[in-house]
C-alpha atoms as an extended CHARMM CRD file, in Angstrom:
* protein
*
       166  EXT
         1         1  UNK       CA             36.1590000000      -55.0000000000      135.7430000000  PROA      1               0.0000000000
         2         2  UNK       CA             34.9960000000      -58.8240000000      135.0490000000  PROA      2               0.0000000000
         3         3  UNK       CA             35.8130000000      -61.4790000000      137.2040000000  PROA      3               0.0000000000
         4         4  UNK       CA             37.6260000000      -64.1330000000      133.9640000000  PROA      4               0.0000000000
         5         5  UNK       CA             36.4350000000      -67.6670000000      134.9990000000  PROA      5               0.0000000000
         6         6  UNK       CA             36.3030000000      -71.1500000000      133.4370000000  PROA      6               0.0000000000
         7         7  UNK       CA             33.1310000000      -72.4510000000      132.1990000000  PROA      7               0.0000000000
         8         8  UNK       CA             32.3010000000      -75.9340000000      131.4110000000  PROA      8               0.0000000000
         9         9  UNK       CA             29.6510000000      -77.0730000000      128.9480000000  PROA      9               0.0000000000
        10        10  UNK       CA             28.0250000000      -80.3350000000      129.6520000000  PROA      10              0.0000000000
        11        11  UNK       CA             28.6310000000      -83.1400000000      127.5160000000  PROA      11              0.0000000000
        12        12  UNK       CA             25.5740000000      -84.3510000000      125.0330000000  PROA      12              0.0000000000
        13        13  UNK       CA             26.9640000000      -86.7670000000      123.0430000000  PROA      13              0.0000000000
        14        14  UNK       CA             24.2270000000      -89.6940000000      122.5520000000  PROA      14              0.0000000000
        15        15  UNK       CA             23.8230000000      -93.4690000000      122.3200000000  PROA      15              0.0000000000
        16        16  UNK       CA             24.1110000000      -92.6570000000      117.9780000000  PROA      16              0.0000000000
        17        17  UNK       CA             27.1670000000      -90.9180000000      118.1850000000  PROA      17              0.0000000000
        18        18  UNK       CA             28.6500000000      -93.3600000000      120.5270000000  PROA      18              0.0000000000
        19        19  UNK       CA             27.6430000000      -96.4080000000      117.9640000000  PROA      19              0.0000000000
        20        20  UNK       CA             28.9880000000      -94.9150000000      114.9610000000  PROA      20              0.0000000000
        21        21  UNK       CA             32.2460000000      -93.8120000000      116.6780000000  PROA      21              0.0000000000
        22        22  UNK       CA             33.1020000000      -97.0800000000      117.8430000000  PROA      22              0.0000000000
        23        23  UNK       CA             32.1570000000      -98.9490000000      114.4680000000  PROA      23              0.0000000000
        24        24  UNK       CA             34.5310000000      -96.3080000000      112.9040000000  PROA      24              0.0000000000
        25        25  UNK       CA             37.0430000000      -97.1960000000      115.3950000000  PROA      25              0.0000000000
        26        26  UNK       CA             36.9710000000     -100.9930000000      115.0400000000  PROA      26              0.0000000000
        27        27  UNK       CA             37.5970000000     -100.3280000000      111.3180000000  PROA      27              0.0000000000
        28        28  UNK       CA             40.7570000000      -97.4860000000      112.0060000000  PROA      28              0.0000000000
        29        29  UNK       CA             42.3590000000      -99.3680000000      114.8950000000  PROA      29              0.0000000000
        30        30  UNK       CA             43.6510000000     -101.9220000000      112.3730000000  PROA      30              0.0000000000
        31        31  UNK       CA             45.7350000000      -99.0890000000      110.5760000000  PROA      31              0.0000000000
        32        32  UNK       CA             49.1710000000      -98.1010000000      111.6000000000  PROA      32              0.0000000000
        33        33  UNK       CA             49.4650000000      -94.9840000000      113.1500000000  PROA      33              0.0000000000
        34        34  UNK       CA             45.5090000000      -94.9750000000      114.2820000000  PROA      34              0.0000000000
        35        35  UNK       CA             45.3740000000      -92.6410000000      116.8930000000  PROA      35              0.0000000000
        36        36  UNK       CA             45.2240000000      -89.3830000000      114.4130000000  PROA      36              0.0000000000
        37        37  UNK       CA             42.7720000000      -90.6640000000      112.4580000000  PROA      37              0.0000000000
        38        38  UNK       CA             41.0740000000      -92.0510000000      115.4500000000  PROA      38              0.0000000000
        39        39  UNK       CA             40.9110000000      -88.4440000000      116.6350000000  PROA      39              0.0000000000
        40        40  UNK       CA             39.5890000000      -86.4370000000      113.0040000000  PROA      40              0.0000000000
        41        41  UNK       CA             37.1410000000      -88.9940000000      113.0010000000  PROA      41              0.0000000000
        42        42  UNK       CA             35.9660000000      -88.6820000000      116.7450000000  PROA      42              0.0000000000
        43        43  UNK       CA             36.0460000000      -84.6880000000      116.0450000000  PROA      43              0.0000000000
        44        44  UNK       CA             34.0640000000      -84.8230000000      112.9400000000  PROA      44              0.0000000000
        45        45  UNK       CA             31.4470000000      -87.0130000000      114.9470000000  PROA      45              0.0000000000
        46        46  UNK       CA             31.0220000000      -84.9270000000      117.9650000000  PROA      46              0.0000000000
        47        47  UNK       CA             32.8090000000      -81.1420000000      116.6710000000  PROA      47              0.0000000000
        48        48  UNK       CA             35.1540000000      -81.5400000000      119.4540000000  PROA      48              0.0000000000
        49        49  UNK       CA             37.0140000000      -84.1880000000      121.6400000000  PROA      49              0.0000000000
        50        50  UNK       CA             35.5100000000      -83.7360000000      125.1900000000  PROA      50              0.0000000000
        51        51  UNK       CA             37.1870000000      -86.9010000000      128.1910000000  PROA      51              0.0000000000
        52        52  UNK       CA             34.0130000000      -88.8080000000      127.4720000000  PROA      52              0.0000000000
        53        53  UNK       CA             35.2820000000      -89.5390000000      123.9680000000  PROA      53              0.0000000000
        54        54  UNK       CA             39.0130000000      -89.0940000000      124.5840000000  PROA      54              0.0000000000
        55        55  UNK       CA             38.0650000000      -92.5000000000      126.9510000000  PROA      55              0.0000000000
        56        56  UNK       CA             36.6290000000      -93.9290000000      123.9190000000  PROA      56              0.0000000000
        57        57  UNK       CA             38.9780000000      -93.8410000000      121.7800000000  PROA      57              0.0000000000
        58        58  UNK       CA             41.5510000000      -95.1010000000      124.3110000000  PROA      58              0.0000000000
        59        59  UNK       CA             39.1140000000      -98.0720000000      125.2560000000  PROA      59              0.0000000000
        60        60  UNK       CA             38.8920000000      -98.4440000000      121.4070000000  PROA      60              0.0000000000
        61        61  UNK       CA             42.2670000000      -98.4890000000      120.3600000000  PROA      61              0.0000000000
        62        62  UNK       CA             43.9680000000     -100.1360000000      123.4510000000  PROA      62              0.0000000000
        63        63  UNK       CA             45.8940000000      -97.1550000000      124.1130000000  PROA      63              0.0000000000
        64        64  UNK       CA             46.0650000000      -95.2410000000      127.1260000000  PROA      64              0.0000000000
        65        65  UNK       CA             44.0860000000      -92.2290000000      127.6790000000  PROA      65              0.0000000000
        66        66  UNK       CA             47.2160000000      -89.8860000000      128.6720000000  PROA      66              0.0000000000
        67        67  UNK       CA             48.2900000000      -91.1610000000      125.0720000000  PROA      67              0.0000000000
        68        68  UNK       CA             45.3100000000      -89.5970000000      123.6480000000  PROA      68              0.0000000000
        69        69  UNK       CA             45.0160000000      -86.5040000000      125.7850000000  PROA      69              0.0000000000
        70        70  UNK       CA             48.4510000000      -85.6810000000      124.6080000000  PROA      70              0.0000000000
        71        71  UNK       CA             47.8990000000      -85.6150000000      121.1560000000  PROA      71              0.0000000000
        72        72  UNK       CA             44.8270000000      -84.2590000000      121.5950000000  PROA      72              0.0000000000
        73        73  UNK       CA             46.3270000000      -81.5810000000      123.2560000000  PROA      73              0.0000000000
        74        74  UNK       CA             49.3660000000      -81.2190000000      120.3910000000  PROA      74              0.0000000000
        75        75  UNK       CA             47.5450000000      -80.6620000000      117.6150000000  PROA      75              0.0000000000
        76        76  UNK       CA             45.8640000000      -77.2460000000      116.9880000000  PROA      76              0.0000000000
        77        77  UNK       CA             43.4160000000      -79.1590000000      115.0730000000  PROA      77              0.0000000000
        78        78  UNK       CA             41.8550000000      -80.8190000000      117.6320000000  PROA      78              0.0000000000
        79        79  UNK       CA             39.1740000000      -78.8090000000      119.7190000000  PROA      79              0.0000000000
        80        80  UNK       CA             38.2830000000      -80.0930000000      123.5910000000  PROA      80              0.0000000000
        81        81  UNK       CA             36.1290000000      -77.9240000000      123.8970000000  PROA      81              0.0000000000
        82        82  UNK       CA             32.7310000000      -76.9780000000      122.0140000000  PROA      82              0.0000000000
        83        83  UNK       CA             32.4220000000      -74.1070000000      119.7220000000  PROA      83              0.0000000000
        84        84  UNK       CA             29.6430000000      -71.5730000000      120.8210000000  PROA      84              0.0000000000
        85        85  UNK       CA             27.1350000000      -70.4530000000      118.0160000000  PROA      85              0.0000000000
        86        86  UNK       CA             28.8280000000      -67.5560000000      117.8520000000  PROA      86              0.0000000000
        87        87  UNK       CA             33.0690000000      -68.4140000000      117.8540000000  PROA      87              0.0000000000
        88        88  UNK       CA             34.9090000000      -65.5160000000      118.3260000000  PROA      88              0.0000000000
        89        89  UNK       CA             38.7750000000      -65.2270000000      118.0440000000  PROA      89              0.0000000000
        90        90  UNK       CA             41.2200000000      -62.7170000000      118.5180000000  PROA      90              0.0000000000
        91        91  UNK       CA             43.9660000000      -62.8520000000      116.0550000000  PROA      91              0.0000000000
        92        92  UNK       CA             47.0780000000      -62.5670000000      118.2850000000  PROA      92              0.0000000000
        93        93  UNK       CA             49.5730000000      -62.1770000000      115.2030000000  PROA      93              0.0000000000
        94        94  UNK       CA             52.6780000000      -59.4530000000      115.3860000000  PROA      94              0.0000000000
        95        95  UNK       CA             50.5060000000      -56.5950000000      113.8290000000  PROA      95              0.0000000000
        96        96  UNK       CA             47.4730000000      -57.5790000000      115.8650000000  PROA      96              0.0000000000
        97        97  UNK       CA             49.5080000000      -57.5810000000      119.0080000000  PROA      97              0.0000000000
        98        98  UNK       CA             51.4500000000      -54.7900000000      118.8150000000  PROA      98              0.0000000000
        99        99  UNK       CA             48.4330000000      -52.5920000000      118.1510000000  PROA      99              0.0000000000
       100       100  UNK       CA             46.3550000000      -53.7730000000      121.3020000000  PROA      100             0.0000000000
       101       101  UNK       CA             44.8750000000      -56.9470000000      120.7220000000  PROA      101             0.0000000000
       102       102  UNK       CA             45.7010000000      -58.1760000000      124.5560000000  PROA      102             0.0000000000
       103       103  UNK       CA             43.5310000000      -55.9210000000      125.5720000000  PROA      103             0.0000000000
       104       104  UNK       CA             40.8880000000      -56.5750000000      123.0550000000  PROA      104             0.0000000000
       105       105  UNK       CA             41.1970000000      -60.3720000000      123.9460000000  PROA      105             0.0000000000
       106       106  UNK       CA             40.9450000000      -59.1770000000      127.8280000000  PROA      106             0.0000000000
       107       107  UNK       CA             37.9530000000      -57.3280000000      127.2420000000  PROA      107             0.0000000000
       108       108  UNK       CA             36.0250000000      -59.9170000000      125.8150000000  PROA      108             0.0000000000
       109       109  UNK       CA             37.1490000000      -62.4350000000      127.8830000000  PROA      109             0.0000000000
       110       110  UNK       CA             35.7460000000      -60.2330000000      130.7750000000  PROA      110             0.0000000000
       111       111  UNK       CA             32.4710000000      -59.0960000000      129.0000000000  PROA      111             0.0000000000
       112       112  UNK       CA             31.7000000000      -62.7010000000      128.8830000000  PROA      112             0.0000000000
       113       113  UNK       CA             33.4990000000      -64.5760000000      131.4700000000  PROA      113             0.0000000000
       114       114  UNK       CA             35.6000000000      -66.9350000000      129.1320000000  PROA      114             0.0000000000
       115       115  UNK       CA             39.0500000000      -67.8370000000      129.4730000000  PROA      115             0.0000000000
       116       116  UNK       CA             40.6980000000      -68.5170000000      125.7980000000  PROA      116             0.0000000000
       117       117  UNK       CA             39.7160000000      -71.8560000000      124.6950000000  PROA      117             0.0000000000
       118       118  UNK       CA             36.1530000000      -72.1410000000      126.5200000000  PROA      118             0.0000000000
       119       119  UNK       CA             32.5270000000      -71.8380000000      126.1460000000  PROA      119             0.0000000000
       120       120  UNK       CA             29.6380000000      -70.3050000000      127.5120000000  PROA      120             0.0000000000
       121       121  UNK       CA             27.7210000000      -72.3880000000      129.8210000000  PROA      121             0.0000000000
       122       122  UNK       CA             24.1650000000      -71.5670000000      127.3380000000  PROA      122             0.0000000000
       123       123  UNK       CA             26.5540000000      -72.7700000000      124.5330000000  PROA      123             0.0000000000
       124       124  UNK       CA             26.3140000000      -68.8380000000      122.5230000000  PROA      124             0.0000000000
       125       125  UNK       CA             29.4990000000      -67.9740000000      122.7240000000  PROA      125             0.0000000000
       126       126  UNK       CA             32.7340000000      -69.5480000000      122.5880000000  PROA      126             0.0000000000
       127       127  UNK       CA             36.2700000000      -67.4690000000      122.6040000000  PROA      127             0.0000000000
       128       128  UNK       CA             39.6210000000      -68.4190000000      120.9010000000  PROA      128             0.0000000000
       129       129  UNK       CA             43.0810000000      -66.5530000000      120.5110000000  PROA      129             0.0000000000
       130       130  UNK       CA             44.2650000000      -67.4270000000      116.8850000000  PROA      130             0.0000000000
       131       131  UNK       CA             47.5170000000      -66.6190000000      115.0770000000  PROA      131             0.0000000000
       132       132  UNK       CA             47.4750000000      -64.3160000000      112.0490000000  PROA      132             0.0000000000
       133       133  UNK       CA             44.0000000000      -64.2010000000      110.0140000000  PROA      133             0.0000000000
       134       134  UNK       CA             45.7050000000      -61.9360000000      106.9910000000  PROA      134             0.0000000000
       135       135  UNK       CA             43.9530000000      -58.9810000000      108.0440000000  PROA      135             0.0000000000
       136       136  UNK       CA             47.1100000000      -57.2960000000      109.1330000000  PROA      136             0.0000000000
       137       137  UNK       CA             46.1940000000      -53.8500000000      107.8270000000  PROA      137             0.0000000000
       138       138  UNK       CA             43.0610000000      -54.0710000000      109.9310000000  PROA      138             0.0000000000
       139       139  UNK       CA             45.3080000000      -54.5290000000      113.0940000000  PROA      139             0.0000000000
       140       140  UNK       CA             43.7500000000      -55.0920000000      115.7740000000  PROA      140             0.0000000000
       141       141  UNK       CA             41.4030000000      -57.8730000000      114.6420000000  PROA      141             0.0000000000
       142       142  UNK       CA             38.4140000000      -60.1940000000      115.7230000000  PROA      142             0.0000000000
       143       143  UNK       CA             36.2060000000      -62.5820000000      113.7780000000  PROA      143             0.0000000000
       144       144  UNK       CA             32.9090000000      -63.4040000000      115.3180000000  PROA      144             0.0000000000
       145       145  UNK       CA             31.8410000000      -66.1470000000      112.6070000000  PROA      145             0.0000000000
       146       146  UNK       CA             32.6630000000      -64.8470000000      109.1690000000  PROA      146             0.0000000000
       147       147  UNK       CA             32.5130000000      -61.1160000000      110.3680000000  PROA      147             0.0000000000
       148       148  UNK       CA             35.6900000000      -59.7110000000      110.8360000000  PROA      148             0.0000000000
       149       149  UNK       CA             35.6920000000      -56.8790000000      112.7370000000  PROA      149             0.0000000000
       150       150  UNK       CA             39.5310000000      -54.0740000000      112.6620000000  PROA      150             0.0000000000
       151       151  UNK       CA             40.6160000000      -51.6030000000      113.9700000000  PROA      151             0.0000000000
       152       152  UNK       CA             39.3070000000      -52.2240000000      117.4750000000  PROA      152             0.0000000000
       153       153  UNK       CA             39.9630000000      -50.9230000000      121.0340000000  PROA      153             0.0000000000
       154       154  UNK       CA             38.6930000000      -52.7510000000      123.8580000000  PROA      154             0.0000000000
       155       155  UNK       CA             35.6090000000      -49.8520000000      124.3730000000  PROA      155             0.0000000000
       156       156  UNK       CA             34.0580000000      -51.3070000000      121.2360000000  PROA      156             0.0000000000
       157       157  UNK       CA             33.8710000000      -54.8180000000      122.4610000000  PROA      157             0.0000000000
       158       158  UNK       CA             30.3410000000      -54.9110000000      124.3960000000  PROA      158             0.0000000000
       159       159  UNK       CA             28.8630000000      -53.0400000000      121.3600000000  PROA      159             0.0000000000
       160       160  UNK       CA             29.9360000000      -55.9380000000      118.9130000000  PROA      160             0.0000000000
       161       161  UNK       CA             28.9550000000      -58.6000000000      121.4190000000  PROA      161             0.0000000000
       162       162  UNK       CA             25.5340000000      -56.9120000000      121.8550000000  PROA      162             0.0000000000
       163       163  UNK       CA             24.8510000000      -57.3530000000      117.9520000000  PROA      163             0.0000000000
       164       164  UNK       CA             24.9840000000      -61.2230000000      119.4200000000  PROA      164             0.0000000000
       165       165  UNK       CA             23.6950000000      -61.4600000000      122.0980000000  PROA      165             0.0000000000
       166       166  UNK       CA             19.8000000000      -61.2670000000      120.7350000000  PROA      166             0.0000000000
């Protein structure tokens, strides 16, 4: 069996994404209730909200960076880490779970050494428990992308992943 660790992905934001961040910022800060907004438009800049630009956006607004770490860290909108090029999730709904989608999740998680919520170091793959995906009737059930993927049992996992891995 895998050994599950965390991987980090470096952070690449650059000196562009930085400038147009902060001019966005200058212009949101004056709105009540900036923080959200703050965030989306952070997110939208960079795909996710890594410290770096959490600190940002604290330094930005005046706010402290616990402040923004917490909603950060609310909202299920709101991604601190990167998405791999290929995201997969693991719908972890009722019908999902009752038919074996732990041990789907574990398996994957194993095959590539991901806890849920993380990225591969190389950036390929990312992994994500989600809630239901309305593929109930498929139960148990894993997107990869836009390909969905039911009926599963954790021996089909490194198949599927192979199909990815190229």
């Amino acid at each position: 069996m895998s050994k599950i660790k965390l991987t980090t992905v470096a952070f690449r934001g650059n000196a562009a994404q930085e400038k147009t961040l902060r001019d966005q910022l200058r212009e949101i800060k004056k709105m009540p209730g900036a923080l959200m907004p703050a965030l989306q438009a952070a997110q939208e800049i960079y795909g996710y909200l890594p410290i770096e630009v959490q600190k940002i956006v604290a330094e930005e607004l005046g706010v402290s960076l616990e402040e923004v770490f917490g909603v950060a860290t609310f909202y299920s909108q709101f991604a601190l880490n990167p998405k791999g090029e290929h995201a997969v999730a693991v719908c972890m709904g009722t019908a999902c779970y009752v038919k074996g989608s732990g041990d789907v999740f574990y398996k994957i998680a194993g095959e590539l050494g991901l806890t849920d919520g993380a990225t591969t170091p190389d950036g390929k793959f990312s992994l994500n428990s989600t809630r239901c995906i309305g593929c109930c009737g498929l139960a148990p059930v894993m997107t990869v992308g836009d390909d969905v993927y039911g009926k599963l049992t954790p021996a089909d996992i490194p198949g599927i992943l192979a199909k990815y891995r190229d």
